[in-house]
N, C-alpha and C positions, 0 to 999 in steps of 0.2 A: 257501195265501195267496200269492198272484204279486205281487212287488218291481214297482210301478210308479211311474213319477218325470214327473213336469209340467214341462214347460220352457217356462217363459214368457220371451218377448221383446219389444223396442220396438226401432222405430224413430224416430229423430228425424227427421220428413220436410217442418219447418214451415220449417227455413231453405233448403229448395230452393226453395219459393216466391216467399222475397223475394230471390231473389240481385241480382233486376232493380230493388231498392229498396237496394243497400248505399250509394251515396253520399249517398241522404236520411239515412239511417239513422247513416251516418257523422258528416252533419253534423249531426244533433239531438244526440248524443252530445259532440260536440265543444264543440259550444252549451252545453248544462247541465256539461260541466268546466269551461269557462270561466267561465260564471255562479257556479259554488260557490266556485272555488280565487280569481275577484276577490273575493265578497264574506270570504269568510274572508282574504282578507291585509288586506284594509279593516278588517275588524275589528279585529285582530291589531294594525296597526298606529295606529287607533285608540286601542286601550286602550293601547297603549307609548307613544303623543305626549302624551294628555292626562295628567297628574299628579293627578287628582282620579278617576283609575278606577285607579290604583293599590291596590285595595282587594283582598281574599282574593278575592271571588266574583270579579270582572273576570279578575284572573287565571286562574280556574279555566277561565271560559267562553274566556280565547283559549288557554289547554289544548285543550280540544272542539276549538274551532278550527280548531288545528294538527293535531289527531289527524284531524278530518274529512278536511282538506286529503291527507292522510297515505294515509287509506281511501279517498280520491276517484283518486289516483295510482295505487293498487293496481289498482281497476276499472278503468282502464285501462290499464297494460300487464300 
């Protein structure tokens, strides 16, 4: 019985294609941070101005919120 061993490998060969699309690519991304992190502090500061969402669930969802905003910062840097 002879020891043989399988070596499998990848290459990641999809981002040399777009290197000539990074500043689109840049700026869609840059797009949807902006898009999330305004509507999350609109929320946020929403439910903080108005006194009638001062309620358990309101505060729950501007928790999400802030956590989204949080995981949105992470994705990018």
């Amino acid at each position: 019985m002879d020891n043989q061993s399988n070596e499998r490998s990848f290459i990641l060969s999809g981002f040399n294609e777009t290197m000539n699309f990074t500043v689109p690519l840049f700026s869609v991304t840059l797009l949807y941070y902006c898009v999330i992190l305004f509507f999350n502090i609109s929320l946020v500061l929403l439910i903080v101005l108005d006194e009638s969402l001062h309620e358990p669930m309101y505060i729950f969802v501007s928790s999400l919120c802030i956590n989204s905003s949080l995981d949105c910062q992470a994705f990018i840097f």
